[in-house]
C-alpha positions as CSV (number, residue, x, y, z in Angstrom):
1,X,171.9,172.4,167.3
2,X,174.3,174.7,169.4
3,X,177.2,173.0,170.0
4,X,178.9,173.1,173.7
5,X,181.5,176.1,174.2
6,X,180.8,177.8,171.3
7,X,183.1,180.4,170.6
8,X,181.3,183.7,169.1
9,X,183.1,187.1,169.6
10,X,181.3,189.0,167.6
11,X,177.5,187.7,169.2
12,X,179.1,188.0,172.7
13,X,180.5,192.1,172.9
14,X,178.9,192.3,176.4
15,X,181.3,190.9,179.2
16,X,178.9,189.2,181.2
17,X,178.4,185.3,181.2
18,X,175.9,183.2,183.2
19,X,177.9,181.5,186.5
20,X,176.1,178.4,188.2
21,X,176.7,178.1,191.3
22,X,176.1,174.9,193.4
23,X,175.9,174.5,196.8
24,X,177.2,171.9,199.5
25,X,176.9,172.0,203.4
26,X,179.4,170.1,205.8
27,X,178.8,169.6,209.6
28,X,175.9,171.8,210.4
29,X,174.0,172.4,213.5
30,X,171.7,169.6,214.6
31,X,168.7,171.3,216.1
32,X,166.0,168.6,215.8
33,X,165.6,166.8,218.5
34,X,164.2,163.1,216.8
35,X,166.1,163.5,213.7
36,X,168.6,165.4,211.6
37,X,167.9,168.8,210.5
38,X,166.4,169.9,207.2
39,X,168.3,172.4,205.7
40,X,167.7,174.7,203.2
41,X,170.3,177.9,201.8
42,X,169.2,180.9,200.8
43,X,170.8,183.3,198.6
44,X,170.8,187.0,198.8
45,X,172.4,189.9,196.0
46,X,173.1,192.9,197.5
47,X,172.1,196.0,195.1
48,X,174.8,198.0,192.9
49,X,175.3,201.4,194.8
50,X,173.1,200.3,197.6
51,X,173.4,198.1,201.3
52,X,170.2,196.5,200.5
53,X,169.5,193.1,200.7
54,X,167.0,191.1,198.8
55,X,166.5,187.4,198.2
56,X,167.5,185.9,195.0
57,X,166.5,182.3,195.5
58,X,166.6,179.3,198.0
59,X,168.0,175.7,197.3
60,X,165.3,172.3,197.5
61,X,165.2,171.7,201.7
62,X,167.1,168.4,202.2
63,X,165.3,166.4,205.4
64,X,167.1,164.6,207.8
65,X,171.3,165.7,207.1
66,X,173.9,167.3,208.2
67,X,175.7,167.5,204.6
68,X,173.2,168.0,202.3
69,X,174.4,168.9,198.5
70,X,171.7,170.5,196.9
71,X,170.5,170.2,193.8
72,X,169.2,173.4,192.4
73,X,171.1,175.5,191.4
74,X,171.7,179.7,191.6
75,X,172.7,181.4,188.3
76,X,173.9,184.4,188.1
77,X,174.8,186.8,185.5
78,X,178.6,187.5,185.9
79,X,179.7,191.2,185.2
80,X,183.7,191.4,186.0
81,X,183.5,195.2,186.2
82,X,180.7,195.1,189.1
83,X,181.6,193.9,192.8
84,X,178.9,191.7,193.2
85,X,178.0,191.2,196.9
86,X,176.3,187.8,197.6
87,X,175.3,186.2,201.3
88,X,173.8,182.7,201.8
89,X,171.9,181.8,204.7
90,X,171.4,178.4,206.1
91,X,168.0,177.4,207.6
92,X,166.5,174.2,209.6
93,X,163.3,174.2,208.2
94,X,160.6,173.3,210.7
95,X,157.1,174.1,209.3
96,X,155.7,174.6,206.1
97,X,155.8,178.4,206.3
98,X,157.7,179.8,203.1
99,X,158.0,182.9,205.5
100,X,161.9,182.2,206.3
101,X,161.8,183.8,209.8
102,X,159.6,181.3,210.9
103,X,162.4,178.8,210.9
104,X,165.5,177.8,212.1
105,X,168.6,180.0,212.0
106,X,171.9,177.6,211.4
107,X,174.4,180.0,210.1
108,X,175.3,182.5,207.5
109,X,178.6,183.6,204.9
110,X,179.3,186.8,202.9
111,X,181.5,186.4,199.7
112,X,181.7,188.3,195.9
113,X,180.8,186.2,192.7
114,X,184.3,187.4,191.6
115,X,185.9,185.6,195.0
116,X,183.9,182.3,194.2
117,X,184.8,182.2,190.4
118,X,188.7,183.2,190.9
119,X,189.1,180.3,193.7
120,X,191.2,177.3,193.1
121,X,189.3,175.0,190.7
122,X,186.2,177.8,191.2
123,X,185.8,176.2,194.8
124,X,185.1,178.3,197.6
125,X,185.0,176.9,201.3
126,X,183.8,179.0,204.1
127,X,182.6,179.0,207.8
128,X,179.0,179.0,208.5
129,X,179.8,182.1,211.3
130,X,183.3,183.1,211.9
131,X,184.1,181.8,215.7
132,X,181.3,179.4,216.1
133,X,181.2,175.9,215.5
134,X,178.3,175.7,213.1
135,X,179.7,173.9,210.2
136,X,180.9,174.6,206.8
137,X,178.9,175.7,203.1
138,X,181.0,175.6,200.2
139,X,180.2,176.9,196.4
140,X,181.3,175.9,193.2
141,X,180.9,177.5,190.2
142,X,180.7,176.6,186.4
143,X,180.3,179.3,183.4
144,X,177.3,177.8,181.6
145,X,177.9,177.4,177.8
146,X,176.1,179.0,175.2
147,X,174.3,175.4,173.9
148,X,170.3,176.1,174.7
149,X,169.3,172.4,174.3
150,X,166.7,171.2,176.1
151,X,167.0,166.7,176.9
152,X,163.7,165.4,177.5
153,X,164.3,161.7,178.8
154,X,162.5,158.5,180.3
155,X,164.2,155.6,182.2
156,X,163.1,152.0,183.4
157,X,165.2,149.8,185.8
158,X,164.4,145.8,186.1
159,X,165.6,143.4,188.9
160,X,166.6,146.1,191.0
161,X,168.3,144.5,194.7
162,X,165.9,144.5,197.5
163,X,166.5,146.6,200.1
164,X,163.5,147.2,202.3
165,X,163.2,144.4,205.2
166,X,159.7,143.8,204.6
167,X,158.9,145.2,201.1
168,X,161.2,145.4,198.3
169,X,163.1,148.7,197.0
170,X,161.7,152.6,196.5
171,X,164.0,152.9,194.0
172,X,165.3,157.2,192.7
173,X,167.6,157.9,190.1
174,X,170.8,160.4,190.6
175,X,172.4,162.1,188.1
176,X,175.9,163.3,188.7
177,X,177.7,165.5,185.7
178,X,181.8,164.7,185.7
179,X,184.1,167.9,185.8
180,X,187.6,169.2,185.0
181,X,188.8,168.0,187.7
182,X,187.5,164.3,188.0
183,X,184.8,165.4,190.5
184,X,180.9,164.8,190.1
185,X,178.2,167.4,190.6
186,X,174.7,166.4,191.6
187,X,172.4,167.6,188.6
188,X,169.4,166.0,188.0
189,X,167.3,163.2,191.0
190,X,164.0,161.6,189.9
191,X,161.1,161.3,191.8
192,X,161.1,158.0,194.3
193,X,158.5,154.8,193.1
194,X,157.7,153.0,196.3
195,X,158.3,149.5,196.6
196,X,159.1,148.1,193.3
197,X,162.0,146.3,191.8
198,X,161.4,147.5,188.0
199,X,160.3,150.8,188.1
200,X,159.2,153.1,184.9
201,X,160.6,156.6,186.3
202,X,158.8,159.5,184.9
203,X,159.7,161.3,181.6
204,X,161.9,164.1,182.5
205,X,163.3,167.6,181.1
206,X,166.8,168.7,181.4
207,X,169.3,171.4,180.2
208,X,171.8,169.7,177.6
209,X,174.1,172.5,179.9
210,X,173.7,171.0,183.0
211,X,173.6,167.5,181.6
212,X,177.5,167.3,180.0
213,X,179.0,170.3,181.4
214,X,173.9,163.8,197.3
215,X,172.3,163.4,199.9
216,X,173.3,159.7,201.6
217,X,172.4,160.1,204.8
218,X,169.1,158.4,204.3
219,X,169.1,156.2,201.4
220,X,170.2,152.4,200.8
221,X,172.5,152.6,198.1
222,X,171.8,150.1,194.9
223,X,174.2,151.0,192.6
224,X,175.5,152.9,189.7
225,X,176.2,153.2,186.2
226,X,178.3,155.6,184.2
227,X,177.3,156.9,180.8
228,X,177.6,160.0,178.2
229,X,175.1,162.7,176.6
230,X,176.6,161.0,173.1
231,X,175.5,157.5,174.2
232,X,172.4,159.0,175.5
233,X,171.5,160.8,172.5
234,X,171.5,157.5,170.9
235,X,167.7,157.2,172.4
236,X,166.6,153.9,173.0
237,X,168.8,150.6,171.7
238,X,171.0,147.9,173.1
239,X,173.5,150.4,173.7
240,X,171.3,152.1,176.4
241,X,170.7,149.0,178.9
242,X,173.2,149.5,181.7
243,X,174.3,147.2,184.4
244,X,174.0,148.9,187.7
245,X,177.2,147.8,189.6
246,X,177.4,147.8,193.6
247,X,181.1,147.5,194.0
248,X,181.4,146.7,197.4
249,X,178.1,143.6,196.8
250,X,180.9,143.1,193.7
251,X,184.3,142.6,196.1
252,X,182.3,140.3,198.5
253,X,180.2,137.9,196.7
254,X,181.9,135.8,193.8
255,X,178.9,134.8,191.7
256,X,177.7,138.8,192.0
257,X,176.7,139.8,188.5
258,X,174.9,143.1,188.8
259,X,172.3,144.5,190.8
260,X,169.7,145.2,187.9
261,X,169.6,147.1,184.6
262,X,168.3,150.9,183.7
263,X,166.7,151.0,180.6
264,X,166.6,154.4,178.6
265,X,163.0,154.4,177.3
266,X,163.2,157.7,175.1
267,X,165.6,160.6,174.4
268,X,164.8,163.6,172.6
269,X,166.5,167.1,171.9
270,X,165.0,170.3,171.4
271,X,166.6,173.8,171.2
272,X,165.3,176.4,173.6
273,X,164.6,180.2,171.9
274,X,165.3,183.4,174.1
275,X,163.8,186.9,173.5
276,X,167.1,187.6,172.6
277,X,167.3,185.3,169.3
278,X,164.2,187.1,168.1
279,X,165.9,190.7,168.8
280,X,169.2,190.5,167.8
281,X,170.5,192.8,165.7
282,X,173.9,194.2,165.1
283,X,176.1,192.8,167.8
284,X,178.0,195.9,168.5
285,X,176.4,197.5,171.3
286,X,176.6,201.0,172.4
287,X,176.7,200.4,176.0
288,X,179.8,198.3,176.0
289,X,182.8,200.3,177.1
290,X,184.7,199.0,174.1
291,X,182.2,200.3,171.1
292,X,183.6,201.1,168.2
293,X,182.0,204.5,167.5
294,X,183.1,206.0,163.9
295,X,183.3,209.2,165.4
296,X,184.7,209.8,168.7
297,X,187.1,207.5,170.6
298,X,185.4,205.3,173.3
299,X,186.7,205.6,177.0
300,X,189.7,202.8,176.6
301,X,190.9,204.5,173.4
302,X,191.0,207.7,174.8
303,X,192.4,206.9,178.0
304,X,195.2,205.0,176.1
305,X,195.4,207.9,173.5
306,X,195.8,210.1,176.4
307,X,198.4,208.9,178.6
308,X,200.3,207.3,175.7
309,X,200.9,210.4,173.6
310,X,202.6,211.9,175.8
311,X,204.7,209.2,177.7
312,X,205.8,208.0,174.3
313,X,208.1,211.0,173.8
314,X,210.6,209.2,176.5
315,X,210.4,205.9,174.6
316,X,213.2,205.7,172.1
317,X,212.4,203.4,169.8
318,X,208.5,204.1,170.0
319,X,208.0,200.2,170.3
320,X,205.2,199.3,172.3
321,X,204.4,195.8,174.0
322,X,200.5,195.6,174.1
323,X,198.7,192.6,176.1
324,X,194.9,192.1,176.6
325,X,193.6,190.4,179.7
326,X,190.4,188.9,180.6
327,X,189.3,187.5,177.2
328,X,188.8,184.1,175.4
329,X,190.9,183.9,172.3
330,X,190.8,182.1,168.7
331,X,189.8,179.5,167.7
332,X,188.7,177.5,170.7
333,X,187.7,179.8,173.2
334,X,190.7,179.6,175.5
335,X,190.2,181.7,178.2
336,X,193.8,184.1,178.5
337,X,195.2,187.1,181.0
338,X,198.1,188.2,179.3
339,X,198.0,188.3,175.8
340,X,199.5,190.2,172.9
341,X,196.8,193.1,171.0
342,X,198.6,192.2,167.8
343,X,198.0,188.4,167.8
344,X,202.0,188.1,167.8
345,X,203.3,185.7,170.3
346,X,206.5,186.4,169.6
347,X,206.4,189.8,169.4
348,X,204.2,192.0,171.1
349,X,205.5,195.1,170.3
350,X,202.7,198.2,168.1
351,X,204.4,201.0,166.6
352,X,204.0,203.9,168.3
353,X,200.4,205.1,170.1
354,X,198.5,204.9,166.5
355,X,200.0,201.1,166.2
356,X,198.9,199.8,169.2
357,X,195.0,201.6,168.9
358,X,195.1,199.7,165.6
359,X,195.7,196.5,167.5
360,X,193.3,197.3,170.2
361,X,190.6,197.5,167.2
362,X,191.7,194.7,165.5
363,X,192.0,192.6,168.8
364,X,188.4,193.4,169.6
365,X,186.8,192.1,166.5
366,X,188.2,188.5,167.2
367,X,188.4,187.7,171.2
368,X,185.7,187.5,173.1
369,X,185.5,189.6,176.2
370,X,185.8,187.7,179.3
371,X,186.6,187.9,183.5
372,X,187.9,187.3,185.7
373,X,189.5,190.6,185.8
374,X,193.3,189.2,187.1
375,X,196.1,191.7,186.9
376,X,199.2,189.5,188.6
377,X,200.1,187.7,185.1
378,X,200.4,190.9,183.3
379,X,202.5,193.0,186.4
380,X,204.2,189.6,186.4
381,X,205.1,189.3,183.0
382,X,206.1,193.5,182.8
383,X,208.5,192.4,186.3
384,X,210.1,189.5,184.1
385,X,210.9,192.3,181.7
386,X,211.8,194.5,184.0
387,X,214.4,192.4,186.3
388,X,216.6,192.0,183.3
389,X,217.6,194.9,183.3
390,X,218.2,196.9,186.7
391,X,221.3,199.4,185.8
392,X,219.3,202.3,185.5
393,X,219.4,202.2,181.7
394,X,215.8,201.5,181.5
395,X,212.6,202.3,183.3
396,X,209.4,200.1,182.7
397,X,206.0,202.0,182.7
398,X,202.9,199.5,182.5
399,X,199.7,201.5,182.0
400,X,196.7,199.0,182.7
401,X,193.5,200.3,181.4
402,X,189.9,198.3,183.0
403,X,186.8,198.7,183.8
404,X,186.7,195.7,185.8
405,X,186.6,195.0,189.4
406,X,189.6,193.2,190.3
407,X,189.2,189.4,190.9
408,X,192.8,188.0,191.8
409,X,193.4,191.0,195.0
410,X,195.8,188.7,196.9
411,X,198.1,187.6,193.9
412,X,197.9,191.1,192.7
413,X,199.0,193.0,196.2
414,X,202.5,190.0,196.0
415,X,202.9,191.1,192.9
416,X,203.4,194.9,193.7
417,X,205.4,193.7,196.4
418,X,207.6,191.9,194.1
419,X,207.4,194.9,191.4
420,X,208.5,197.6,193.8
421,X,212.1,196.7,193.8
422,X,212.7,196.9,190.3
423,X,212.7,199.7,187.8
424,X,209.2,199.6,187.1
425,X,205.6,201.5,187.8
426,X,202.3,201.0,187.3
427,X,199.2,203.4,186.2
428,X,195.9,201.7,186.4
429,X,193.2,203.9,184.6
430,X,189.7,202.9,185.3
431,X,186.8,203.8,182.9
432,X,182.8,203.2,183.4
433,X,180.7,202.8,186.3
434,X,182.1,200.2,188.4
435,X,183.2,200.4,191.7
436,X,187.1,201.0,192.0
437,X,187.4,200.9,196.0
438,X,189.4,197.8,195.9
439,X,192.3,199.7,193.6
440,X,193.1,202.2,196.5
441,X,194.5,199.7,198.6
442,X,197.1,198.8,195.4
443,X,197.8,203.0,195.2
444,X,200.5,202.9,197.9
445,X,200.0,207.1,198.4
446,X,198.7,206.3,202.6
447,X,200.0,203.1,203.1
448,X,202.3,200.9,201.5
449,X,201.3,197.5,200.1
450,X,201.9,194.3,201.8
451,X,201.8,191.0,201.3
452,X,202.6,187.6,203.1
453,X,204.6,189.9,205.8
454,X,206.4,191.6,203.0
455,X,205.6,195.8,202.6
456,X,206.6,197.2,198.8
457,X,209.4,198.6,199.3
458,X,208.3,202.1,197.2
459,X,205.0,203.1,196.3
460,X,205.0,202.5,192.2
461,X,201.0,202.3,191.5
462,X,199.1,205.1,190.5
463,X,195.0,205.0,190.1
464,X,192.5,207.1,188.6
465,X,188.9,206.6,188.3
466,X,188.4,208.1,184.4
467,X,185.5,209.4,185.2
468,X,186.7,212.2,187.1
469,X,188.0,213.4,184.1
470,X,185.5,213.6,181.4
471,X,184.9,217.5,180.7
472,X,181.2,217.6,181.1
473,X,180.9,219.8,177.8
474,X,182.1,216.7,176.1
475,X,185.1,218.1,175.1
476,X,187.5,215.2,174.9
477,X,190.7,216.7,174.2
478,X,190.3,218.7,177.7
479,X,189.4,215.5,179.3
480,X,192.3,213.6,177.9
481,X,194.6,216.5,179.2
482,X,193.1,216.3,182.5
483,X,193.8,212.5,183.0
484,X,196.8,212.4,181.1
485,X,198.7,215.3,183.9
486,X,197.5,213.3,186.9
487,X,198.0,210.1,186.1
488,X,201.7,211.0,184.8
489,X,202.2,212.9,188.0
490,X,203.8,210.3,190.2
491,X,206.6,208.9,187.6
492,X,209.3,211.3,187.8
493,X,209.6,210.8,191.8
494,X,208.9,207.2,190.9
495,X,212.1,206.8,189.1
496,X,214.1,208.9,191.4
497,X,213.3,207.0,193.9
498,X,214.5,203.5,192.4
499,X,217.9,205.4,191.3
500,X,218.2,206.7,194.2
501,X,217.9,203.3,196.4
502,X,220.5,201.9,194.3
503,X,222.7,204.2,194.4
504,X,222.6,205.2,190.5
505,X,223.4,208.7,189.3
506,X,222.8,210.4,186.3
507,X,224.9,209.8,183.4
508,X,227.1,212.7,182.1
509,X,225.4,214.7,179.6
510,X,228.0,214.0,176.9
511,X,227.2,210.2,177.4
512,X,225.8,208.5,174.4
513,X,222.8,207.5,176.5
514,X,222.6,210.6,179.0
515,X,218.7,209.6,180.6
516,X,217.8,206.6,181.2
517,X,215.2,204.8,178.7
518,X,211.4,204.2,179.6
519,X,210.1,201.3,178.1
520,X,205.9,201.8,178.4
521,X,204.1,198.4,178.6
522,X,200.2,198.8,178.0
């Protein structure tokens, strides 16, 4: 049996994971005239490379609310080095036509799978249509764990309340899953059995997934019980009888004992097999960015090799603090944005270029590659370093290698801001195919960046797009040179320009320590 969160670097080389994303509407439109609307959402994935539009999938319709939260589900696969373009449009649904024209328009939202993901708590909360009154959808998203267990289940209820004024109950089942943050998520609602206080609920199928990792508007509420996937596992015994508890019948009546039982009538657990199980082979793959080829460097390594070979020269002590970001770590999984290549908390430092291209090797056989792709807490952690020591005496270089698209924009542009007044620059080098528009606005070379009313106060990010390097020969030492001379280009004036703005000038040559030291951060 797979277990939940299973950490497995080497089986999980390609950095994409499966997102769920649920759905929840607030306030919408009412445009039925004798009841509530029906709403359904509808998602839509814009192409890589392309404006076109196509639909992904739609959401159960809810009848008769203004606040439905849905039950199915969209999941995606997450790639952090692809902008991934997603809009949701909300329908009243008014026929039985699955043509979605044919229905009601009640608003619409445009976000990225890398904006939902990177919100607080992986909530996002927009506006139906910017301006207009139409009400609000919000998403929430959860990586889905590795575990393929399937739960097949069957529940009974006896002596359920009466609720119906001249028949008794149509009782439905609601499964909510608990999260992180003491919230519930709607994941699983049985089918309704009309008018009956014990019913026998069909057998039903369920990812262990969704299990362990509402629409009131129109129901009479019964009551509730709370249980876990261990106790459910358990299948059927005394231990699976629960009490379903109405606390408000509880606060006013005394002599309230309960307002029925569920029973769980069976529980069973099988593991679900993907083509993938029956393919796999070596889990080193040759389209990830970071493959280890035995004879020529991949695009990291020489990008790294590139840059770092000759920046070293100005580094005294040829120590080099080396971080990874966007990765989960040994040995439980723990997802991490700054942390050292060499495993070293204490000390991050490789020697020389050689020492820290061991590490990156080393590093990749134990994480496992992960997004968000967040570059504050790394420029963050490189200012910390940086603010110590402001005499001139030492220059920070931090050279950022990704092939992500960057997920944390807002935290990232205050932390430039911040950056720019100490002695410190920044070389981003993208490799691979992804789509680096978004790192333009960080390379300050047009306009400055800004944040919260705050404008850098020099421009101290450079940004090149490998891939307009690569000698189409294959020659890699000619497309190393290449990179290596533009992306250096900008440092020189870069340090002038701090000295300068604080007055510092050069040391006299006799000095012990005539140029200032640059200490590179990669």
């Amino acid at each position: 049996m797979a277990s939940i969160g299973e950490f497995d670097p080497l089986n999980s080389s390609v950095p994409a994971t499966k997102i769920e994303i649920t759905v929840s509407c607030r306030s919408l439109l009412d445009v039925d005239t004798f009841s509530r609307s029906a709403p359904v959402v509808v998602l839509y994935v814009q192409g890589i490379g392309t404006k076109e539009w196509r639909e992904f999938g739609r959401t159960e319709v809810i009848d008769n609310t203004l606040n439905p939260d849905f039950v199915r589900k969209f999941v995606l696969d997450y790639f952090f080095e692809e902008k991934q373009n997603l809009r949701f449009d909300v329908y009243n649904v008014d026929s039985r036509s699955s043509n979605i024209s044919k229905h009601s328009f009640l608003g619409q939202t445009f976000c990225t799978l890398g904006e939902i993901i990177g919100s607080s708590g992986s909530r996002l909360e927009r506006v139906g249509i910017p301006g207009k009154k139409c009400g609000n959808i919000i998403f929430t998203a959860e990586e889905l764990s590795n575990c393929r267990d399937i739960a097949t289940m069957q529940l009974c209820a006896n002596k359920l309340d009466k609720k119906d004024f001249f028949g008794k109950s149509d009782p439905f089942l609601v499964f909510y899953r608990s999260n992180e943050d003491g919230t519930f998520t709607i994941c699983h609602k049985t089918e309704v059995i009309k008018n009956t206080l014990n019913p026998v609920w069909q057998p039903f199928t369920i990812p262990v997934r969704a299990l362990c990792n509402g629409d009131y508007d129109s129901h009479d509420f019964i009551g509730e019980f709370t249980t876990s996937y261990r106790e459910l596992s358990r299948g059927q015994s005394q231990f699976n009888v629960y009490e379903v508890l109405n606390p408000k019948k509880k606060g006013r009546k005394k002599k309230y004992v309960n307002s029925g039982t569920v029973t769980l009538l069976s529980f069973k657990v099988e593991s679900e097999y993907t083509f993938v199980d029956f393919i796999r082979g070596n889990p080193s793959q040759p389209t990830s960015l970071h493959y280890m080829n035995p004879y020529q460097l991949n695009a990291y390594a020489m990008a790294l090799k590139a840059v770092g070979e000759i920046i070293q020269d100005y580094d005294s002590d040829k120590l080099f603090p080396a971080y990874g970001f966007g990765a989960k770590l040994p040995p439980d999984g723990k997802i991490s944005h700054a942390f050292p290549l060499n495993s070293d908390c204490e000390n991050a430092n490789c020697v020389g270029i050689e020492g820290v291209l061991e590490a990156y090797y080393d590093c990749l056989r134990k994480v496992q590659l992960y997004g968000p792709t967040n570059f504050a807490p790394v420029i963050n952690q490189v200012a910390q370093c940086a603010s110590e020591v402001t005499d001139g005496s030492q220059y920070f270089v931090l050279l950022i290698i990704t092939d992500g698209v960057i997920s944390d924009m807002v935290q990232t542009r205050e932390a430039v801001v911040t950056a720019a007044s100490l002695p410190m620059s920044v070389i981003i080098v993208g490799v691979g195919p992804a789509e680096f528009d978004a790192m333009e606005e960080l390379d300050g070379d047009e306009v400055r960046v800004s944040s919260r009313g705050r404008v850098a106060e020099r421009d101290i990010v450079q940004f090149v797009p490998f891939r307009d390097y690569i000698d189409r020969s294959g020659n890699q030492v000619l497309s190393m040179a290449r990179l290596a001379k533009d992306v250096l280009a900008e440092i020189p004036d870069q340090l002038l320009s701090f000295m300068k703005s604080r007055g510092i000038e050069p040391r006299p040559a006799l000095c012990p320590s005539p140029t200032p030291q640059i200490n590179v951060h990669l």
